[in-house]
Legacy VTK file of the C-alpha trace (Angstrom):
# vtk DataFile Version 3.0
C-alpha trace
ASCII
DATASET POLYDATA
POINTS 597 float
0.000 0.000 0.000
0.960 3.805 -0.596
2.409 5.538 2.175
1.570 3.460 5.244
1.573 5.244 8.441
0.511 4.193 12.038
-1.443 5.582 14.651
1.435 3.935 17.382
3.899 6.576 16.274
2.337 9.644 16.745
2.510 11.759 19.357
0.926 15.077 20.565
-1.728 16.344 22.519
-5.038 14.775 22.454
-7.058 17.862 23.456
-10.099 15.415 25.264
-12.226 18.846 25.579
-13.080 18.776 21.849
-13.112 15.084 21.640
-16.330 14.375 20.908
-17.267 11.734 22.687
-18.760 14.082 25.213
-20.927 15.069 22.608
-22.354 11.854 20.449
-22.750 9.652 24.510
-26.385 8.125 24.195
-25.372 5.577 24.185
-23.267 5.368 27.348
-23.657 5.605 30.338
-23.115 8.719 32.274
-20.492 9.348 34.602
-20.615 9.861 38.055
-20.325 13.032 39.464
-19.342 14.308 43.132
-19.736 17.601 44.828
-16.387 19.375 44.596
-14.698 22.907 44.985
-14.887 25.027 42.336
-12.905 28.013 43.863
-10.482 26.368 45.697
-6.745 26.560 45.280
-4.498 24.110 42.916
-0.457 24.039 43.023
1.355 24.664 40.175
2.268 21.828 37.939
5.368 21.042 36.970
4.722 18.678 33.548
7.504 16.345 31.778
6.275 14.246 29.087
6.115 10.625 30.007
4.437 7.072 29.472
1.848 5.217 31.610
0.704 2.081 31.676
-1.773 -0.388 34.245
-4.345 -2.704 35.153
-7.863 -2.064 36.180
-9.000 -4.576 38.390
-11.920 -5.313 40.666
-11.710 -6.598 44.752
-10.430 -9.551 43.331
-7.822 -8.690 41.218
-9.927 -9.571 37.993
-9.255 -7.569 34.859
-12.332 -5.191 34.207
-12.358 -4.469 30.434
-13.542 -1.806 28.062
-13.470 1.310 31.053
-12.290 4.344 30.314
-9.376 5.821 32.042
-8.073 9.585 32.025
-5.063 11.888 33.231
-5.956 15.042 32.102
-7.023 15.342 28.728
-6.279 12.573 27.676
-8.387 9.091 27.508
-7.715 5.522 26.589
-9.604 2.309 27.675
-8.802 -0.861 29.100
-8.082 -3.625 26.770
-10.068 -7.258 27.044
-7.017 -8.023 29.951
-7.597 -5.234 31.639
-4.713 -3.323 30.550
-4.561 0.029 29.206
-1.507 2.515 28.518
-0.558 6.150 27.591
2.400 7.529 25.181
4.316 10.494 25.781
1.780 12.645 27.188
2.109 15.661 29.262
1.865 14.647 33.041
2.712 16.672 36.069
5.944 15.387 38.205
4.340 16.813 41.680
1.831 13.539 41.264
-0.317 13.021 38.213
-4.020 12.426 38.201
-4.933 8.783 36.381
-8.944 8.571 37.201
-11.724 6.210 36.168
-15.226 6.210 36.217
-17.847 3.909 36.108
-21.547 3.501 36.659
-21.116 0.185 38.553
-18.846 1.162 40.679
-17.540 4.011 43.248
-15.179 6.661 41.169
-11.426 5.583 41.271
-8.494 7.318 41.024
-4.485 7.109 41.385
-1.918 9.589 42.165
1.129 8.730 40.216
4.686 10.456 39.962
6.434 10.569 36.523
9.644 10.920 35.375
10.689 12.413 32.098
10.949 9.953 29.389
10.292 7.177 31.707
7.598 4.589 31.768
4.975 4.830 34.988
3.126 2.183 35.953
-0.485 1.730 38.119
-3.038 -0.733 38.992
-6.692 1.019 39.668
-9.052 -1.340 42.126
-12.532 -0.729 41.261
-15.125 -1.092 44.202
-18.750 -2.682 43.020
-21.371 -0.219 44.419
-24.174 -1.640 46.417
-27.550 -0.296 47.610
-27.119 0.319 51.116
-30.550 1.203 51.980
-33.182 3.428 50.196
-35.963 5.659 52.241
-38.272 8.505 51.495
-36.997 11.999 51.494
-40.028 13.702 53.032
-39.786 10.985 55.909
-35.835 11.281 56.424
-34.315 8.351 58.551
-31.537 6.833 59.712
-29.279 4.343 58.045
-26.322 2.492 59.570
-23.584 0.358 57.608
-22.302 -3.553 58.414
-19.511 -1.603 60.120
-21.682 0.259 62.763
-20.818 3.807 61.144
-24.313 5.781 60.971
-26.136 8.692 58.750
-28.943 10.472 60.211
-31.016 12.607 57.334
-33.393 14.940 58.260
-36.831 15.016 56.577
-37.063 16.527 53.451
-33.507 17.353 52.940
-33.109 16.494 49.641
-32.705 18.089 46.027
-31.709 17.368 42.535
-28.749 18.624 40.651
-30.520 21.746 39.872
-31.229 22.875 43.526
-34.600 21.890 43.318
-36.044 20.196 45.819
-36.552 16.449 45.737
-39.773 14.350 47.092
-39.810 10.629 46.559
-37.826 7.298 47.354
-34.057 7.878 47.579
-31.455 5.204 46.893
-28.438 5.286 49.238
-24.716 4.018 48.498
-22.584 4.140 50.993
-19.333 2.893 52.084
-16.203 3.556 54.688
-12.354 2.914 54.088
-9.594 2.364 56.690
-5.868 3.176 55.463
-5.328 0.931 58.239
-5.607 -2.145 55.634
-4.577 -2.494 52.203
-7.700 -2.509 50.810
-8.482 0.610 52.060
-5.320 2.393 50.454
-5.885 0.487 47.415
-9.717 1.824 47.211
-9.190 4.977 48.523
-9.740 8.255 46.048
-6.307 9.264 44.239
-3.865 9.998 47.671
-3.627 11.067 51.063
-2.560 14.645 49.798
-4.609 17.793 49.843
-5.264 21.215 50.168
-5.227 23.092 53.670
-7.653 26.129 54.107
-4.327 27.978 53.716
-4.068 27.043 50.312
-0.879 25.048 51.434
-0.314 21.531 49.894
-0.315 19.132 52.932
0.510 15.269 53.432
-2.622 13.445 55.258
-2.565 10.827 57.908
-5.588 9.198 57.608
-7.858 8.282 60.823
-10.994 7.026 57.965
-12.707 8.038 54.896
-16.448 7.886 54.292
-18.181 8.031 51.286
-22.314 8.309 49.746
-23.823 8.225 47.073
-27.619 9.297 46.702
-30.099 8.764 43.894
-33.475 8.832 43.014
-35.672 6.011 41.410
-34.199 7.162 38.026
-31.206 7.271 38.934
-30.747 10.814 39.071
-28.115 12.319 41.590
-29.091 14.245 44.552
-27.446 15.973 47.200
-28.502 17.591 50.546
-30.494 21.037 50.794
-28.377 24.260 51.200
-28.607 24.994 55.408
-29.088 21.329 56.183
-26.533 18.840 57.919
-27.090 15.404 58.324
-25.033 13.876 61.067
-22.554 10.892 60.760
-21.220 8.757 63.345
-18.097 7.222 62.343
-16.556 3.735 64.154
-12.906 3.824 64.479
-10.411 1.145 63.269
-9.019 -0.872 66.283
-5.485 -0.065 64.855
-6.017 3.839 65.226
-7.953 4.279 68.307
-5.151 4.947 70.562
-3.506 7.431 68.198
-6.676 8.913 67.190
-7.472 12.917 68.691
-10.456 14.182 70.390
-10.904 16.864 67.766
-10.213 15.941 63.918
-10.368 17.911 60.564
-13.155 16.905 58.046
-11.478 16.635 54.293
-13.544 15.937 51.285
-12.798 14.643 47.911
-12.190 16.859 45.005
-12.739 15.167 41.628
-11.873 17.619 39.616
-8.136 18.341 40.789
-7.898 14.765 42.603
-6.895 17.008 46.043
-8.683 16.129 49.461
-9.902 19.993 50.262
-9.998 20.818 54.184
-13.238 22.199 54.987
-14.920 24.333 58.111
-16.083 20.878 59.991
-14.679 19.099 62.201
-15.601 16.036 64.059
-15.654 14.680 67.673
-14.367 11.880 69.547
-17.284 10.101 71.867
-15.336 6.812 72.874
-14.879 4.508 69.880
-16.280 6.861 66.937
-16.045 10.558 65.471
-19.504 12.474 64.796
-19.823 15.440 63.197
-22.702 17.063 60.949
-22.219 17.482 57.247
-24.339 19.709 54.281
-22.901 17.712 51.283
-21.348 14.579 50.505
-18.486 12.783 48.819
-15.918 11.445 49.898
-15.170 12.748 53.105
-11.930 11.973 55.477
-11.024 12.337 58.702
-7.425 13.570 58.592
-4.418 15.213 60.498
-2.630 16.772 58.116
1.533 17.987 57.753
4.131 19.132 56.108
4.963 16.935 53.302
8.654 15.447 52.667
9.359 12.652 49.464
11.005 9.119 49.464
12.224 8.168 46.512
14.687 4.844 45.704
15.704 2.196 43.172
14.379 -1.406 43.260
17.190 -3.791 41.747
18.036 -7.345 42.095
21.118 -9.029 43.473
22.825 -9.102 39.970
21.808 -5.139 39.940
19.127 -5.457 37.512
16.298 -2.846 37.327
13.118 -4.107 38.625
10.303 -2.443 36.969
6.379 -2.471 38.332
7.430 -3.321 41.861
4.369 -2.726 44.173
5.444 -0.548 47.500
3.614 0.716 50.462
5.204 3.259 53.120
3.069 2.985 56.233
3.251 4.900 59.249
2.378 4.300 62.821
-1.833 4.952 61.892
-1.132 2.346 58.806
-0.785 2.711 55.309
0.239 6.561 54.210
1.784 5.867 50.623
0.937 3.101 48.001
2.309 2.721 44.206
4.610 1.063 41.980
8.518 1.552 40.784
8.779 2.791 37.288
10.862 1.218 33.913
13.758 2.532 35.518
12.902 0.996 39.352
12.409 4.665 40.861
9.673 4.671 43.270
8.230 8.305 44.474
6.212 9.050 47.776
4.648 11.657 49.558
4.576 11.308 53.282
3.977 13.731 56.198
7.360 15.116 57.844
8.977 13.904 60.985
6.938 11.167 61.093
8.184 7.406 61.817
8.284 5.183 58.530
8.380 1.659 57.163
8.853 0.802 53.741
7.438 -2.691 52.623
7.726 -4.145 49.104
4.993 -6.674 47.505
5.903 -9.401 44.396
3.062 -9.417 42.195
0.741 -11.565 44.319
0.984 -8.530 46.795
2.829 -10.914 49.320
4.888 -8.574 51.480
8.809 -9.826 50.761
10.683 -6.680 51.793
10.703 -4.438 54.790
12.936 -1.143 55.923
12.858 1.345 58.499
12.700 4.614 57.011
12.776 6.542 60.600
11.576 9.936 61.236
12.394 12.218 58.123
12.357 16.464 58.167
13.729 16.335 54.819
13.598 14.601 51.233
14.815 10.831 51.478
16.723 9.061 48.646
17.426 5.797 49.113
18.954 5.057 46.398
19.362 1.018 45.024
17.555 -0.875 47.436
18.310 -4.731 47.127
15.313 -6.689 46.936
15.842 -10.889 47.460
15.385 -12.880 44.060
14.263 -15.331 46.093
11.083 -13.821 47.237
10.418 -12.377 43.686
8.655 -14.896 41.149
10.464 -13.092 37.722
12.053 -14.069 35.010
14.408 -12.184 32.760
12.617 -11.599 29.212
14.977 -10.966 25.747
14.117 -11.380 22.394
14.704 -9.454 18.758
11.915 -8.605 16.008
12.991 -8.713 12.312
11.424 -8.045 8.949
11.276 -9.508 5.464
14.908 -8.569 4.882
16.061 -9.353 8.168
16.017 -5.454 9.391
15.264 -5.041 13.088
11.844 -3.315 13.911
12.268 -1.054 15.999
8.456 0.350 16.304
6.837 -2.962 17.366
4.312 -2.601 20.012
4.850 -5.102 22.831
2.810 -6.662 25.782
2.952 -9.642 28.110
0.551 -10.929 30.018
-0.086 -13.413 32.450
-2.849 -14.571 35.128
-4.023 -10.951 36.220
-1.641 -8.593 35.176
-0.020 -7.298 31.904
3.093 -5.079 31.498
4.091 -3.075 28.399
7.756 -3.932 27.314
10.280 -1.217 25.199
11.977 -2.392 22.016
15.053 -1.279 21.452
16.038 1.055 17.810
17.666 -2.242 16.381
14.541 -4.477 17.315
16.019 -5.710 20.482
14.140 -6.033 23.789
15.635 -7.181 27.331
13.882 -6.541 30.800
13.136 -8.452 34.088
9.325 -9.137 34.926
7.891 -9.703 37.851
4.737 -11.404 37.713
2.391 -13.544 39.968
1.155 -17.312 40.365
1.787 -18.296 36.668
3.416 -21.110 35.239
3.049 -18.918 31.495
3.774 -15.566 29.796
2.031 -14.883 26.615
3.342 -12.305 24.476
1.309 -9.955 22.105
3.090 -8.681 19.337
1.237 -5.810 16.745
3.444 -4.714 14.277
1.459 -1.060 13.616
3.942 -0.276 9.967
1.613 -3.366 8.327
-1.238 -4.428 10.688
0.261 -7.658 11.558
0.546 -9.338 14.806
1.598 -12.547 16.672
0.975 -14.390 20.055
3.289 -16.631 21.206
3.104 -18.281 24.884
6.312 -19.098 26.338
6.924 -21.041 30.367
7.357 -18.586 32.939
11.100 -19.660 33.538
13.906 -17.724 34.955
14.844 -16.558 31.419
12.577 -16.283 28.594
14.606 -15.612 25.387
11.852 -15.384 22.198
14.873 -15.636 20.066
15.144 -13.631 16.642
11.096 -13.435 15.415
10.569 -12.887 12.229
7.133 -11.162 11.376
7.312 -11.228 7.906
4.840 -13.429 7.276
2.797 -13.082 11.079
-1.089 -12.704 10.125
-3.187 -9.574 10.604
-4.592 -9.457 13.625
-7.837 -7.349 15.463
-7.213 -3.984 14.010
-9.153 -1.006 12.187
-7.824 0.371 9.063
-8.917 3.932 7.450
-7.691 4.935 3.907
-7.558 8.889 3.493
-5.641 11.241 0.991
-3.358 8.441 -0.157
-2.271 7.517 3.420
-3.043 3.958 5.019
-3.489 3.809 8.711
-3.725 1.021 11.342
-5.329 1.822 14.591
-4.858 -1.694 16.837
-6.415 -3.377 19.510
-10.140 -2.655 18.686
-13.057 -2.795 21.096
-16.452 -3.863 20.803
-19.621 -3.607 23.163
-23.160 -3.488 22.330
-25.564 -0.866 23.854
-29.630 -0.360 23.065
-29.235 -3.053 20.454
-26.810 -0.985 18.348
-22.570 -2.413 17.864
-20.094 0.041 18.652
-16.470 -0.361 17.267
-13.719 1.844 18.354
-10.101 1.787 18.899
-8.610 4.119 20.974
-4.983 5.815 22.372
-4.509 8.961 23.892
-3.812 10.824 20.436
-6.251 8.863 18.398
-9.639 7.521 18.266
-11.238 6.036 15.405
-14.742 4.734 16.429
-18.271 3.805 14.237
-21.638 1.958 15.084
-24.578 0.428 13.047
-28.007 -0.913 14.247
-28.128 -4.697 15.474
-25.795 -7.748 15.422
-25.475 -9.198 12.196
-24.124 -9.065 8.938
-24.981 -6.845 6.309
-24.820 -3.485 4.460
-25.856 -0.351 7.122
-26.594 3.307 5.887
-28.902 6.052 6.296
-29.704 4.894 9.782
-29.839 7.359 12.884
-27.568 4.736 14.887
-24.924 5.221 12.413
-22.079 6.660 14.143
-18.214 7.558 12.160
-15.302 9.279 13.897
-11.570 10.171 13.465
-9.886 12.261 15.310
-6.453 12.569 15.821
-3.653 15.047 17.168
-0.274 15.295 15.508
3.107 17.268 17.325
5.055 17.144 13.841
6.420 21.003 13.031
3.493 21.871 15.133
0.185 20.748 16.707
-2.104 18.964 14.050
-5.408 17.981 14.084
-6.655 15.320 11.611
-10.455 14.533 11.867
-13.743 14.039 10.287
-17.193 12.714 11.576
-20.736 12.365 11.597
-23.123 11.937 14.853
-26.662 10.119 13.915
-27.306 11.989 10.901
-24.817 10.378 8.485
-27.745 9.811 5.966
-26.110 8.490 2.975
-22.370 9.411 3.584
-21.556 6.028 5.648
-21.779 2.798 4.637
-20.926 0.168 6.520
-20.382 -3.798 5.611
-19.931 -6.255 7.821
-19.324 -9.835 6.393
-18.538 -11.583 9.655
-20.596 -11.155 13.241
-19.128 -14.215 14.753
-19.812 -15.343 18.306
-18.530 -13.961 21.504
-14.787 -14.513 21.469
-14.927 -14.636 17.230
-14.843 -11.601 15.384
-16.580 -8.996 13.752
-15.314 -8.270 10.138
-16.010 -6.049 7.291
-15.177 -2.534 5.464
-16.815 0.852 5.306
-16.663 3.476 3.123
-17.387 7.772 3.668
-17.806 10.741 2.266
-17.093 13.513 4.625
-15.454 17.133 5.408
-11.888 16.343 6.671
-9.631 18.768 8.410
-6.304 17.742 7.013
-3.545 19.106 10.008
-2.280 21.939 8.489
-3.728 21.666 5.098
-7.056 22.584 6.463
-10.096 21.619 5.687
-10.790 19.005 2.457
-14.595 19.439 1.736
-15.990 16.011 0.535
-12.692 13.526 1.246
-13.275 9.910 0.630
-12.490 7.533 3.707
-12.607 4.125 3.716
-11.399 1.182 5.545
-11.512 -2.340 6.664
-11.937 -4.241 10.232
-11.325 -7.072 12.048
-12.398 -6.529 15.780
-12.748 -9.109 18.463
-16.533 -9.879 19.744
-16.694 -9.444 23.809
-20.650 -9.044 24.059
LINES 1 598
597 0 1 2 3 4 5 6 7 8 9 10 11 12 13 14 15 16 17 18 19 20 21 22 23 24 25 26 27 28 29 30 31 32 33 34 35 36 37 38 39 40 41 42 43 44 45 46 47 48 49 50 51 52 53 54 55 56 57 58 59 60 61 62 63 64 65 66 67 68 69 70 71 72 73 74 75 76 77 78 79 80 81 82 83 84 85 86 87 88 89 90 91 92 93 94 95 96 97 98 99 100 101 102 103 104 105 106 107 108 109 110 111 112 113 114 115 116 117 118 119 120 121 122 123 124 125 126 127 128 129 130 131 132 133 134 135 136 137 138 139 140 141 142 143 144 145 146 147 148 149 150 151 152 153 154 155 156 157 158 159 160 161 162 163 164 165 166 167 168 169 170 171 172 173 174 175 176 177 178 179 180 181 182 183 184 185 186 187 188 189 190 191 192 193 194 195 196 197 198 199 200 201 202 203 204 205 206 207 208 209 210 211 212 213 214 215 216 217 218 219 220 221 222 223 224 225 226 227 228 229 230 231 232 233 234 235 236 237 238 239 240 241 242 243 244 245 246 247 248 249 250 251 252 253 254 255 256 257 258 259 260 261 262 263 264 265 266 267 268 269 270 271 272 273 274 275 276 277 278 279 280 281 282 283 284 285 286 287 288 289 290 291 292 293 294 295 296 297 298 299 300 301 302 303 304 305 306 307 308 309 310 311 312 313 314 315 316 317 318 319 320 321 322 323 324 325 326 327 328 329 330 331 332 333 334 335 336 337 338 339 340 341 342 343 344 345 346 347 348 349 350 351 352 353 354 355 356 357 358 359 360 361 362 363 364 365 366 367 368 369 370 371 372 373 374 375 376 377 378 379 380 381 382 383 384 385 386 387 388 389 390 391 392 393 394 395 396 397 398 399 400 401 402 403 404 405 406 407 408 409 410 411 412 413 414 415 416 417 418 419 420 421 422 423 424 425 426 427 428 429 430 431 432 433 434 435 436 437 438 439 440 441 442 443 444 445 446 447 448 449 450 451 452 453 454 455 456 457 458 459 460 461 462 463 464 465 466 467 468 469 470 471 472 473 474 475 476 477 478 479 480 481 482 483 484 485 486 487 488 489 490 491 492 493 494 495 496 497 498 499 500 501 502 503 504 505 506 507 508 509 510 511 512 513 514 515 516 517 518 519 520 521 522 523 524 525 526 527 528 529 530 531 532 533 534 535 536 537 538 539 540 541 542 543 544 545 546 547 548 549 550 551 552 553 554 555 556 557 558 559 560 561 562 563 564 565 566 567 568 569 570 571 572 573 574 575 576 577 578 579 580 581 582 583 584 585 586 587 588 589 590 591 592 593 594 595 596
């Protein structure tokens, strides 16, 4: 084909404000939303481009697929493993934002901390959301959780997103977390870091975190009247009791900036529990706050090998203050409240704990530096291997992930077409490796035994097959877009595949085969931003009222776990980067995208 390009090698800024997903949504559901502060004070960013890569998960460590997942503008999905990633994109060094969201479960988020050129990695834990207890809003009540922690709402307290007030049933979600455990770091929103009332940025220590949901029967949101409080009782953790003051700081949850803001309230010790009375909710914590300091260090292996994706915690003496994972190059970054006393512990992959230091009481930044963690205690293996084409060339664009049980990680390939790391990985006796060459389309699994070295050899993919991919042929130029995803809403098929500088996404009525136009379920878009001599935009759509310029054919609409094949063709406005706009450009292209509903 004529000038092949690939949607892997660009980079840029995918400006997610104009994307317009936002726009063409009926068919999604919508997000969640949570009271937050408008007005209140953000620190500076300090941003160096970087990569970022994860896993969202559920309680169980399960891959949840097809959610979306965001730092900043941008916005990428998780893959059928759960795995999702981000190229080069802007992210800010003082702890960037990665959030998801979700209509079956509570909002997540992660605080991660980049470094330039390097490759971050996170796992997100998704909580299920479950109806607490539902009662009428004229009649008010009280409503207590498993864990003895208790809501009293006054009667008609209620109203709707537009202030107006609300009379009928109300559904309640509701839910506490104790940094005292790991699951409640791993659940908690973002990190225990937040905004004073002094617009200072402070490090939290965390005494519990409380958070509700209300809706109506439809599903509508709905917070508490302006001038009413509802009070909360809140049961302490037996591991904080004795540390725990008579008077604590109320914080709530900011999704916007991803800051705990302090607010006006503050809550009371009677024996075992805090109350205080609230007039909104969230996510609301119970905090001490300080001064923060960082840890930072290297995680290598007795030969001095990097170890990449190692899971940390840094708990102090109320429990867990610091949770995340070392980087491609082993750094690990925390933010922890000064001059207070510190333990470092280090997880494998199965989150067994296999490493523990003393970090002491700290008034200033801490660097570590190489911290030896046992091979022993560490199921890895070290993973090397070469990619080739037709003439024997090394590829040095080839886009690489392994995967095992629950967990993926995204591996570099050298300029020649060379690749050598050390993975860590968890209860597996196999790695499979999934190989998408984006210059031609093609790809290749191969599964290999999780042994202490895994050498793929030289692989040649001159002849692998094409794999799940969707194609689009505009101006001359053939372009790839991989790993496709497919899920079925109101009876209509969605296709899209999606990075954070690209998204190339269409739909047509039903499951089946056949030729689809001039339907108002028709959905086509392409949009993608360029950084080549300057910031280029390349896209073209249509929103329900394609009429005649999109057809679509589909000639397979196999099974779950086959695939859904076919081609498309459109005639449509194109804004052509700098070129500008091409009135009437011809776009076509072919898929093969795997069936998961």
């Amino acid at each position: 084909m004529k000038n092949t390009k690939t949607m892997i090698r660009t980079f840029g800024i995918f400006l997610l404000a104009s994307f317009i997903l936002l726009s063409c949504r009926k068919d999604e559901s919508s997000m969640q939303s949570e009271v937050s502060s408008s007005s209140g004070f953000s620190p500076v960013e300090v941003t160096v481009n970087a990569s970022l890569s994860g896993m969202v998960v559920d309680a169980f460590d399960s891959p949840i697929a097809g959610v979306e997942v965001r730092v900043g503008d941008k916005s990428t999905f998780s893959d059928e493993y759960g795995f999702f990633k981000f190229k080069d994109i802007p992210m800010n060094v003082k702890g960037a934002y990665v959030k998801v969201d979700h209509p079956q479960y509570w909002n997540a988020s992660r605080r991660v901390y980049p470094e330039h050129n390097a490759k971050q990695y996170t796992k997100i834990h998704l909580h299920q959301k479950e109806l607490t207890a539902s009662l009428e809003a004229a009649d008010g009540g009280t409503v207590e959780l498993p864990d003895g922690a208790e809501l009293n709402f006054e009667p008609a307290s209620f109203q709707n997103e537009a202030g107006e007030a609300y009379d009928g049933p109300v559904n309640l979600y509701m839910r506490t977390l104790h940094t005292a455990d790991h699951e409640g770091i791993n659940l908690m929103p973002a990190s225990l870091k937040g905004i004073s009332k002094q617009d200072k940025v402070k490090a939290l220590k965390s005494y519990g975190i409380i958070g509700v949901e209300m809706l109506s029967a439809s599903g509508q949101k709905l917070q508490i009247k302006k001038g009413v409080q509802t009070s909360v009782s809140f049961n302490l953790h037996d591991e904080v009791q004795g540390n725990a003051p008579q008077t604590v700081a109320m914080w709530h949850f900011d999704p916007l900036s991803g800051y705990w803001r302090e607010s006006e309230h503050q809550a009371q010790k009677h024996g075992t529990a805090y109350a205080v009375a609230l007039e909104h909710f969230s996510h609301w914590g119970f905090f001490d706050d300080d001064e923060t300091v960082t840890v930072q260090g290297t995680f290598v292996n007795s030969q001095g090998e990097i170890l990449s994706n190692i899971p940390f915690t840094i708990n102090g003496p109320m429990g867990f203050l610091a949770s995340g994972f070392s980087n491609a190059n082993g750094l690990f970054t925390a933010e922890v409240p000064v001059g207070t006393d510190l333990n470092l512990f280090v997880q494998n992959a199965c989150n067994q704990s296999i490493f523990g230091q003393s970090l002491g009481s700290n008034s200033d930044d801490l660097n570590l530096g190489d911290i030896n963690i046992p091979d022993s205690e560490l199921q890895s293996s070290l993973i090397k291997g070469a990619f080739v084409g037709c003439s024997g060339e090394g590829l040095p664009n080839i886009d690489l992930t392994v995967c095992w049980n629950q967990g993926c990680q995204d591996i570099d390939v050298d300029s020649d077409g060379s690749f050598e790391t050390v993975l860590s990985f968890c209860d597996t006796d196999q790695l499979t490796f999934f190989i998408f060459d984006p210059s031609s389309g093609q790809s290749l699994n191969i599964t290999e035994a999780a042994t202490e070295e895994v050498d793929l050899g030289v692989v040649d993919l001159c002849d692998a097959p094409t794999g799940s991919f969707i194609s689009l042929i505009v101006l001359g130029d053939t372009l790839f877009f991989p790993t496709p995803h497919q899920w079925i809403s109101n009876g209509v098929t969605h296709l899209r595949s999606t990075d954070s500088n690209y998204t190339l996404r269409f739909s047509f009525p039903g499951q089946s085969t056949g030729t689809f136009t001039d339907d108002e379920d028709i959905i086509w878009q392409y949009l993608n931003y360029v950084q080549d001599g300057g910031l280029q935009s390349f896209q073209a759509s249509c929103h329900f009222d394609c009429g005649n310029a999109v057809t679509i054919y589909v000639t397979e609409y196999g099974p779950v776990g086959g695939f859904i094949e076919g081609n498309y063709s459109a005639t449509l406005d194109y804004i052509n980067g700098f070129a500008g706009l091409v009135p009437n450009t011809q776009l076509t292209g072919s898929f093969r995208v795997p069936r998961s509903q």
